[in-house]
C-alpha positions as CSV (number, residue, x, y, z in Angstrom):
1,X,8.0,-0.4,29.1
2,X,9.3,-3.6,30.3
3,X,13.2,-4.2,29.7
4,X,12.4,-7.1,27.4
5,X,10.6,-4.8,25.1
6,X,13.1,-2.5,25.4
7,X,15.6,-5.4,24.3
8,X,13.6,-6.1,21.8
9,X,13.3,-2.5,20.4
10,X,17.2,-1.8,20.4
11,X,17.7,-5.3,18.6
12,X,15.5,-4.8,16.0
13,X,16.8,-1.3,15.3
14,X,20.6,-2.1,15.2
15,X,19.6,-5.1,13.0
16,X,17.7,-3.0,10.4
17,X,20.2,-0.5,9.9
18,X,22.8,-3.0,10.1
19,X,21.3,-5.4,7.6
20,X,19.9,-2.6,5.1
21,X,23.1,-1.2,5.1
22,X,24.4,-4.5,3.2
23,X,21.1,-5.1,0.9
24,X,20.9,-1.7,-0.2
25,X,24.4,-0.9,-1.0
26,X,25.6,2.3,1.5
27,X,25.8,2.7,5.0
28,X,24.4,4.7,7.2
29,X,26.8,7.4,8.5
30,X,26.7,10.5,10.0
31,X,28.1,13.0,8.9
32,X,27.3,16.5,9.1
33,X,27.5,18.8,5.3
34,X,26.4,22.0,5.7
35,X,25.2,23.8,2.2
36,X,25.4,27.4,2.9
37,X,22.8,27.8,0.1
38,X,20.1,26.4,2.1
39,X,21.6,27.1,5.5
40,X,20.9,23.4,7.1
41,X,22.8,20.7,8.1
42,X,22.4,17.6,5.1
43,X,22.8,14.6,7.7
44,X,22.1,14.1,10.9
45,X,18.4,13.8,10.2
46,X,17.2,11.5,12.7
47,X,19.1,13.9,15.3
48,X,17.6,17.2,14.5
49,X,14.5,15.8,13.2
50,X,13.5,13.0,15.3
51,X,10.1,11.5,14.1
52,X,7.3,11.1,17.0
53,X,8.1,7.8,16.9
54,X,11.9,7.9,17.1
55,X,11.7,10.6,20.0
56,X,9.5,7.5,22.2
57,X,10.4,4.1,23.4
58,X,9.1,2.6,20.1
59,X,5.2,1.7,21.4
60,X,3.9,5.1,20.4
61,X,2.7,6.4,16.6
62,X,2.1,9.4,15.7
63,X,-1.7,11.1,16.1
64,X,-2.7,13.4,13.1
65,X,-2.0,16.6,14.4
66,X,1.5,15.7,15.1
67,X,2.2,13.5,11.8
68,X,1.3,16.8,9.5
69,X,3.4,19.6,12.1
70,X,5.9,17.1,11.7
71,X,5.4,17.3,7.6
72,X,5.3,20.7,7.6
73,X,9.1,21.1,9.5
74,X,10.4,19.1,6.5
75,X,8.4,21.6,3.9
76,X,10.1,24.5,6.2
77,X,13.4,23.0,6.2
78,X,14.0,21.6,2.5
79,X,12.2,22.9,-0.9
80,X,12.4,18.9,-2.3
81,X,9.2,18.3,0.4
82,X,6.1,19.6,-0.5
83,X,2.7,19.8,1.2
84,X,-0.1,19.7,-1.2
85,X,-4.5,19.8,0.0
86,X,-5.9,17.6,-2.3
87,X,-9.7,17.6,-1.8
88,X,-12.5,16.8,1.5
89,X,-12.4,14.2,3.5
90,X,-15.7,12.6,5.4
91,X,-14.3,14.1,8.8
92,X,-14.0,17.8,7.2
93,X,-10.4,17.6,6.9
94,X,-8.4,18.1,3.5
95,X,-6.9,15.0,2.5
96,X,-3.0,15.7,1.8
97,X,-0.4,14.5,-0.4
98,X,3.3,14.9,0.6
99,X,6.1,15.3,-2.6
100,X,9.3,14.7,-2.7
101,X,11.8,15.2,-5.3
102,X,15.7,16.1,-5.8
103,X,16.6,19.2,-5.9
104,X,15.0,19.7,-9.5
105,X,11.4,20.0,-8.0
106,X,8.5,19.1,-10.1
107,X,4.5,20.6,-9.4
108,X,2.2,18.3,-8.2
109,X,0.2,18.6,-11.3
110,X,3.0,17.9,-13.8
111,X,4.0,14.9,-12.1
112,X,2.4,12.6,-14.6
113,X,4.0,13.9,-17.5
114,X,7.4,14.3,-16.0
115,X,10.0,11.2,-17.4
116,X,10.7,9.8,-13.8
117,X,9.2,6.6,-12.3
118,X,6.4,7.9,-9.8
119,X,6.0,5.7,-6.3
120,X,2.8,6.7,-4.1
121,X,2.7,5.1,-0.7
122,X,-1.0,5.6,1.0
123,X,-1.7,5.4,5.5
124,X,-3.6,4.6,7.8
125,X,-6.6,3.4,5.2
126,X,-6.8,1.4,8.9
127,X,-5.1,3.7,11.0
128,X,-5.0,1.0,13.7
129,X,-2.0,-0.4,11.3
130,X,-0.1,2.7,11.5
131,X,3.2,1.0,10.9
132,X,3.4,3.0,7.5
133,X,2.9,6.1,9.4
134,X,5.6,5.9,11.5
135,X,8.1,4.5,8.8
136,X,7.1,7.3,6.2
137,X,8.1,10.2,8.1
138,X,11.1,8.7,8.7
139,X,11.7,7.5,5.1
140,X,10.7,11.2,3.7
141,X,13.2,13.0,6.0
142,X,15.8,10.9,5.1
143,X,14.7,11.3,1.0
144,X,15.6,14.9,1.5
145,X,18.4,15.0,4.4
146,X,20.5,11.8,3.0
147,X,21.2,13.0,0.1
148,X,24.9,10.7,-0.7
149,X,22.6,7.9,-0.1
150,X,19.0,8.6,-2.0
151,X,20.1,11.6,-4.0
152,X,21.1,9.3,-7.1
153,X,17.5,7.2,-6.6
154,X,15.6,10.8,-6.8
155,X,17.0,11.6,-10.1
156,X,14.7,8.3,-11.2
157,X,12.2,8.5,-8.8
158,X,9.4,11.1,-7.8
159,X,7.6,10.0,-4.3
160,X,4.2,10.8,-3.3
161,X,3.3,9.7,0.4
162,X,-0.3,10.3,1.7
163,X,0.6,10.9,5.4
164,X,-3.2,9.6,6.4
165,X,-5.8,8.6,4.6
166,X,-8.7,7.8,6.6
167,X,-8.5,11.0,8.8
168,X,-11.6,10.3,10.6
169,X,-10.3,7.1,11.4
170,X,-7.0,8.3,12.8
171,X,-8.5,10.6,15.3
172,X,-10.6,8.3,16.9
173,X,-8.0,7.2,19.0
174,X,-8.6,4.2,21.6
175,X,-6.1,0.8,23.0
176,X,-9.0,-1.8,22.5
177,X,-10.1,-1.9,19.0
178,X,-7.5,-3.6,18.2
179,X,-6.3,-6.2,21.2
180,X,-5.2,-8.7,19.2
181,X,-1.9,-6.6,17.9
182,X,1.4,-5.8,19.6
183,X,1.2,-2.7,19.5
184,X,1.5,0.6,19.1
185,X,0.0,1.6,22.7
186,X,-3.0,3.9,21.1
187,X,-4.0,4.0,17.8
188,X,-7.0,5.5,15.2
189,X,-10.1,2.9,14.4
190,X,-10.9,1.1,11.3
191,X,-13.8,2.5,10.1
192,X,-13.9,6.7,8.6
193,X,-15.9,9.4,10.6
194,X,-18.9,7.6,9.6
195,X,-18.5,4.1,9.7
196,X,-16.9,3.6,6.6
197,X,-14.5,1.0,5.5
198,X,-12.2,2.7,3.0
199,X,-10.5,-0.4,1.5
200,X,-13.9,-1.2,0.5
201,X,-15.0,1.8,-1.0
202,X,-12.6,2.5,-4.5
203,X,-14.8,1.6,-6.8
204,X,-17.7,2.7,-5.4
205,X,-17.1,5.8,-4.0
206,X,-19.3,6.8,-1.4
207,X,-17.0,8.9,0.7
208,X,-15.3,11.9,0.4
209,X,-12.1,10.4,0.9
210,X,-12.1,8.1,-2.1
211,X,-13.4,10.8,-4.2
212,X,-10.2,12.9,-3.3
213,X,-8.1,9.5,-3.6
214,X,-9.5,9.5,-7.4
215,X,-8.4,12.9,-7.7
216,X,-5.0,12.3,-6.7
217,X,-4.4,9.0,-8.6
218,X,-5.2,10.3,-11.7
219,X,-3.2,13.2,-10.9
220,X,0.0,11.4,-10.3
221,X,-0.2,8.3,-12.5
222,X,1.6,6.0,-10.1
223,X,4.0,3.3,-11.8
224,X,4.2,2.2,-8.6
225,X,1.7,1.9,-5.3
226,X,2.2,1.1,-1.9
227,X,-0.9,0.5,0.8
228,X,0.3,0.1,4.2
229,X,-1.7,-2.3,6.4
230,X,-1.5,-5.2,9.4
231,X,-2.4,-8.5,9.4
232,X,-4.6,-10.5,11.1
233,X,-5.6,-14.0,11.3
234,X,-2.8,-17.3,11.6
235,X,0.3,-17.1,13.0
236,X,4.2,-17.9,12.0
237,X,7.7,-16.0,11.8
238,X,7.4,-13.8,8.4
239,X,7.5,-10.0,10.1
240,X,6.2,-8.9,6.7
241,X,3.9,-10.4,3.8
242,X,2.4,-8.9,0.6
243,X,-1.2,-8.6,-0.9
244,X,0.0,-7.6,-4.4
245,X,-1.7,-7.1,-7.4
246,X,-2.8,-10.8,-9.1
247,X,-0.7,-11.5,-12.0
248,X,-3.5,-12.6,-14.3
249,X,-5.7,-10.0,-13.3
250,X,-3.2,-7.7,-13.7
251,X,-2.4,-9.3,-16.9
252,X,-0.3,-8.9,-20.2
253,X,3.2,-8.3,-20.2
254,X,3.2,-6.0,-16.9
255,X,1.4,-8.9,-14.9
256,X,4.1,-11.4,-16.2
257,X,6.7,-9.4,-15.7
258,X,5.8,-8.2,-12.0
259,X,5.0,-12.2,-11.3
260,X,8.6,-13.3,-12.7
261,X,11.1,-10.5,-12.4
262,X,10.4,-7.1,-10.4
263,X,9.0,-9.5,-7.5
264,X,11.4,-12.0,-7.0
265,X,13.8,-9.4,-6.7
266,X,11.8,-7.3,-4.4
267,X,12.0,-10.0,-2.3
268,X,15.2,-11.0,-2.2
269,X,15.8,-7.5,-1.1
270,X,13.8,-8.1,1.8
271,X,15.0,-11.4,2.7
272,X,18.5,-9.7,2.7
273,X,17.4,-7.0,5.0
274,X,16.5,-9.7,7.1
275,X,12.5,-10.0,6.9
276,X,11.3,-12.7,4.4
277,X,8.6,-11.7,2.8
278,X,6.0,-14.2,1.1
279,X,2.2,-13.3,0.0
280,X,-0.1,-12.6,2.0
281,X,-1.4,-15.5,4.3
282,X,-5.3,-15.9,3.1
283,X,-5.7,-19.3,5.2
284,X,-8.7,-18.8,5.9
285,X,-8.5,-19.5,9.5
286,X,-6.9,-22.9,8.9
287,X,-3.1,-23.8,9.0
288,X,-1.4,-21.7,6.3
289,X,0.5,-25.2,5.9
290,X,-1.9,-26.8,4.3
291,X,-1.7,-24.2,1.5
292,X,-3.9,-21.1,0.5
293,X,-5.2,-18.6,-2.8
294,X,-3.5,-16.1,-3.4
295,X,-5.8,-12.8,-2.5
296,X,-7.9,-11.7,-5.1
297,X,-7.8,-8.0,-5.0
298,X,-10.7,-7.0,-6.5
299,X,-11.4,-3.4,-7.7
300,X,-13.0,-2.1,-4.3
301,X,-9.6,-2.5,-2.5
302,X,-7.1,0.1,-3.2
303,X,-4.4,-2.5,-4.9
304,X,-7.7,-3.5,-7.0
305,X,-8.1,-0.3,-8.3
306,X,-4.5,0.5,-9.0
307,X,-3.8,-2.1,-11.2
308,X,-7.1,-0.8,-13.7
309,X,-4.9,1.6,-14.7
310,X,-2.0,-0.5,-14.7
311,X,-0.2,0.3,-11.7
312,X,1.7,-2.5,-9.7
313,X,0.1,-2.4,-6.6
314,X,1.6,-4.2,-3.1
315,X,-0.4,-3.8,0.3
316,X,2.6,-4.2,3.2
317,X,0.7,-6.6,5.6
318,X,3.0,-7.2,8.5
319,X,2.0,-9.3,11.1
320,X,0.0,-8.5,14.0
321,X,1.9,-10.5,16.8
322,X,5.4,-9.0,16.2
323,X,6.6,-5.9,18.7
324,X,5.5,-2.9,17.1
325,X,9.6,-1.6,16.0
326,X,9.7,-4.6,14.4
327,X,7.1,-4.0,12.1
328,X,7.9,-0.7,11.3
329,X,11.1,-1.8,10.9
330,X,10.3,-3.7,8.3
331,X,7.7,-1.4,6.6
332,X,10.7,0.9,6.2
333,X,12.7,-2.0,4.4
334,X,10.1,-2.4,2.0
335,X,9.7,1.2,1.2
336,X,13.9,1.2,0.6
337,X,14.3,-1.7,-1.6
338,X,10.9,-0.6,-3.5
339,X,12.7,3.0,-4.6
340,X,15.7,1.3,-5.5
341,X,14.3,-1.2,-7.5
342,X,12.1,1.3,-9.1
343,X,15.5,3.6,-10.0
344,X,16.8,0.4,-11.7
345,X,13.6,-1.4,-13.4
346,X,11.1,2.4,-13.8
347,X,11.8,2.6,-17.5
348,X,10.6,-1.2,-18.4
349,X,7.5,-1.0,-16.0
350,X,6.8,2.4,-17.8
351,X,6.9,0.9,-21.4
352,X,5.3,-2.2,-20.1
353,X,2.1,-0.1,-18.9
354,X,1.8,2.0,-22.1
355,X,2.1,-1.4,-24.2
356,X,-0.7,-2.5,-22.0
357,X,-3.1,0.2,-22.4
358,X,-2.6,-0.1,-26.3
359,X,-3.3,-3.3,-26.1
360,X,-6.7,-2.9,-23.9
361,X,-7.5,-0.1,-26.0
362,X,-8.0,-2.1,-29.0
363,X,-9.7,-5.2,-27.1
364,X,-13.3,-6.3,-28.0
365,X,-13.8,-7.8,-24.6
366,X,-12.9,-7.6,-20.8
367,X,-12.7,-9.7,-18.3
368,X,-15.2,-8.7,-15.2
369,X,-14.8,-12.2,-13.0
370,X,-12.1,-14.7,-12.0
371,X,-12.1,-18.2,-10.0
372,X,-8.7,-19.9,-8.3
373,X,-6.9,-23.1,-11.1
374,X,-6.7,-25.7,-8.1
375,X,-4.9,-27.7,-10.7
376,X,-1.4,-25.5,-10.7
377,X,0.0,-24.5,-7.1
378,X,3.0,-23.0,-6.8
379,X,5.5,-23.4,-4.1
380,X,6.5,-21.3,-1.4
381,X,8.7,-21.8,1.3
382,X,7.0,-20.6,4.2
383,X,8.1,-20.2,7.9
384,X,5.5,-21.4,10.5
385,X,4.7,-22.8,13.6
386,X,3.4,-26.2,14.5
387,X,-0.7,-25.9,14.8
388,X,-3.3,-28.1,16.8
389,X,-6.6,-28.0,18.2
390,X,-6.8,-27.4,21.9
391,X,-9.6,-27.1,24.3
392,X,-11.1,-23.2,24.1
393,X,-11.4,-22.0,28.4
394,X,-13.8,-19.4,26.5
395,X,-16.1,-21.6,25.0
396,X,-15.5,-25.5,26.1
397,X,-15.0,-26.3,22.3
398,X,-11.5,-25.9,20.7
399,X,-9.8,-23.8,19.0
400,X,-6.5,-23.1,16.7
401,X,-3.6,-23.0,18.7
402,X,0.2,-22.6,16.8
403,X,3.1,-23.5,19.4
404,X,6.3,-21.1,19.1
405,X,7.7,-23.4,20.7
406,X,7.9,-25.4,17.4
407,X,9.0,-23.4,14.2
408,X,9.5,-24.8,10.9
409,X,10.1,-24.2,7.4
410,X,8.4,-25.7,4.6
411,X,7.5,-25.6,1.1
412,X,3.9,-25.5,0.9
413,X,0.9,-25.2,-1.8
414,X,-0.1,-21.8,-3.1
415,X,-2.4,-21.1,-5.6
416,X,-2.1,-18.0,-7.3
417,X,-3.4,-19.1,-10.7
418,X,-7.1,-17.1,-11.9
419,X,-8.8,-18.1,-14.9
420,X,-11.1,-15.9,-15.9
421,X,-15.0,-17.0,-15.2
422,X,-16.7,-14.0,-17.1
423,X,-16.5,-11.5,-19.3
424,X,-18.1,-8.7,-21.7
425,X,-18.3,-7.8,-25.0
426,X,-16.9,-4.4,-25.1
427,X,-19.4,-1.4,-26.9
428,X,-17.8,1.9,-29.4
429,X,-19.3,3.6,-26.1
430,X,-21.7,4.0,-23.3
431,X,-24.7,6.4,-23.6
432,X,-25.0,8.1,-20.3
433,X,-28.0,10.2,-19.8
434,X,-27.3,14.0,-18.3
435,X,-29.4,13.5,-15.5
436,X,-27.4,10.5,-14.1
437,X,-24.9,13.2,-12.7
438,X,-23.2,11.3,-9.9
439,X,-22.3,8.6,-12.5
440,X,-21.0,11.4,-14.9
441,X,-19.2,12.8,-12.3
442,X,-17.5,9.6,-11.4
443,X,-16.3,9.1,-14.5
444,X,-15.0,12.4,-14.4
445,X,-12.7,11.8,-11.7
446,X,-11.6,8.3,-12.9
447,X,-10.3,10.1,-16.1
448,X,-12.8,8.1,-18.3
449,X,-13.0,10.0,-21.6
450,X,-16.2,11.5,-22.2
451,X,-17.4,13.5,-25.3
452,X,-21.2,15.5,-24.7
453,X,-23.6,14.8,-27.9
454,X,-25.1,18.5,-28.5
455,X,-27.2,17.4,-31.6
456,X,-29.8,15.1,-32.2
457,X,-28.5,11.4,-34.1
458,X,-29.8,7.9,-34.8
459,X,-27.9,5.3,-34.3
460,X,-28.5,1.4,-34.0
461,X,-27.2,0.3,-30.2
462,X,-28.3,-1.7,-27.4
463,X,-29.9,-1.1,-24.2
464,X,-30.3,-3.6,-21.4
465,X,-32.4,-2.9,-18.0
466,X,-31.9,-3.6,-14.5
467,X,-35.3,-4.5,-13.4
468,X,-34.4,-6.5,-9.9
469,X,-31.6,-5.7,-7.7
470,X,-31.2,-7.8,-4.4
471,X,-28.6,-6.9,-1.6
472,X,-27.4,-9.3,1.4
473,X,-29.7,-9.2,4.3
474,X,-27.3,-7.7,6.6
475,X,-25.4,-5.3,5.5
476,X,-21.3,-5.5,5.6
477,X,-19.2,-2.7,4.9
């Protein structure tokens, strides 16, 4: 490791704790309180258990094997960590779900009913962005170890980390898939054990690991969900940006409040601990400058499907050209100021979600499409760098070239209005024939209330029939 990156690694380190310290309210000392009880020191985590990452220069993440031995030491150590096997994954391995409490433990199955806000943070969907990876570990040992400074949170907060999603994924470890990113020096692939891209799959459900990922949603009712990822695409000076759920798709009073309370002070948060965050830049390969949509997270991305069942959902997307610490660096941030946000604001977003589902319960439509209002940007300061075309050595055209050289910050167009383009009438209920199992069956695991009709009736409904389906020529994920 060169001694710049090393510079860079210390620097970044001091300045999170240093600046975390003042956004979040405590500091971060060591000192050693032993509970005879338990028989284990309370601090000194990060000495006497040093992440994979920690115990490196900074360049490495954790593989598989090493992120769930590491889990397990917490279990062994504390009774607040939990290591649950929730269901198959496509590579044969048991997708797990890590819980963490205060000392009043919860099971895994009454989580949902308990009173406490619930905050489920899912890895390495991509496990070439492992920078959730390497912060959770971190973040859980502390949860447990740290207790003068997350004990109070705890008492309002359940957490609920899956360690690694896309299993497959993470042990199909290479350096090249992913040369565009600074770092980590080896890392899992994008697609599952057979190809699959998981952020695409939700709603569908063709894998094993989306099945389990049902499972375990319904289980725990999130209030709350974080998805891990790295960006791609423009550059600029934000370490960290957001794909968050869409306000209007979201909707209602949870959509409105997310939009104009709960983020804005998420983000000041952030900004405090020293990495402003905006939305995620969808540019679209132009200059973000110009101004961009807002993502649209439909229902086959994990956000998507969160926010059908009214959960909040942010995707972390930090940016691909920062040093590797950096970004976990600021993963970690976002994963502090969430839980203490969520201590202070769980109750509203609770009663906010149940005032929601009452109100889409008695609806007589749904919305099923939305387009971008061109007509009402909003504003958002945004930090970038200067961009020009310059001549391309690789192809003798040109290409997009932004100059570091030249930062600036600007307010800039974003749209983040949807109007809704389409929608249905809304039926008393779907027939479903036995026979169509694998539809019954996801309905089952989406908790969609089902009743079976044993005796004969006659009833006046409406049937409709597919009779011509037509797919993309080439296939894409």
């Amino acid at each position: 490791m060169s001694q710049k990156n090393k510079d860079v690694e210390d620097g970044v380190i001091r300045r999170y704790f240093s600046l975390i310290s003042s956004a979040l309210g405590f500091s971060f000392v060591l000192i050693c309180v032993v509970n005879p009880s338990e028989g284990f020191a309370q601090d000194l985590s990060a000495a006497k258990f040093p992440t994979p990452y920690e115990g490196g220069d900074g360049w490495d993440t954790a593989t598989y094997k090493e992120g769930m031995k590491y889990y397990a030491e917490l279990a062994a150590a504390s009774q607040q960590l939990t290591i649950h096997t929730m269901g198959k994954t496509d590579s044969g391995y048991p997708l797990s779900v890590i819980l963490i409490t205060d000392p009043n433990h919860v099971a895994l199955e009454e989580v949902s009913k308990d009173t406490r806000t619930v905050l489920l943070i899912n890895n390495a969907i991509h496990p070439g962005e492992s920078d959730g990876v390497d912060a959770s570990m971190a973040f859980a040992r502390d949860l447990v170890f740290k207790e003068e400074a997350y004990g109070e949170w705890l008492q309002d907060v359940i957490v609920a980390i899956i360690p690694f999603y896309n299993i497959g994924g993470a042990l199909n470890r290479n350096s090249g898939t992913r040369a565009n990113q600074n770092g980590p020096r080896e890392y899992g692939f994008r697609g599952n054990g057979r190809n699959y891209d998981l952020n695409r799959d939700f709603l569908k459900c063709d894998t094993r690991n989306a099945k389990s990922f049902a499972e375990i949603f319904q289980l725990l009712d999130p209030d709350f969900f974080i998805d891990t990822h790295v960006s791609n695409g423009a550059d600029y000076q934000h370490v960290m940006t957001t794909a968050q759920s869409q306000k209007d798709k979201l909707g209602l009073s949870l959509g409105q409040y997310m939009h104009t309370q709960f983020e804005p002070m998420l983000f000041k948060a952030m900004e405090t601990a020293g990495y402003p965050t905006i939305p995620y830049v969808n540019s679209g390969g132009n200059p973000p400058e110009n101004g961009y949509d807002q993502f649209l997270e439909t229902p086959r991305y994990s956000t998507g499907y969160a926010g059908l069942f009214q959960t909040m959902g942010y995707m972390t997307e930090t940016h691909m050209l920062k040093p590797y610490p950096q970004r976990v660096a600021a993963t970690r941030a976002f994963f502090d100021a969430s839980l203490k946000l969520l201590a202070q604001e769980g109750k509203s977003i609770q009663s906010l979600r149940q005032k929601d589902r009452d109100t889409y319960r008695r609806q007589q439509s749904a919305p099923i499409a939305w387009e971008v209002d061109r007509n009402h940007p909003a504003r958002l300061e945004f930090h970038g760098y200067e961009a020009s075309q310059v001549p391309s050595t690789v192809t003798g055209g040109t290409r997009l070239f932004y100059d570091r050289d030249k930062p600036f910050v600007r307010n800039i167009p974003y749209f983040n209005q949807y109007k809704v383009s389409q929608s249905v009438t809304l039926p008393a209920g779907y027939l479903i024939p036995r026979e169509w199992h694998t539809v019954i069956d996801l309905m089952e695991k989406n908790s969609i209330v089902m009743r079976v009709v044993n005796n004969p009736v006659t009833i006046p409904a409406e049937t409709y029939r597919i009779d011509r389906v037509q797919s993309k020529t080439p296939p894409y994920e």
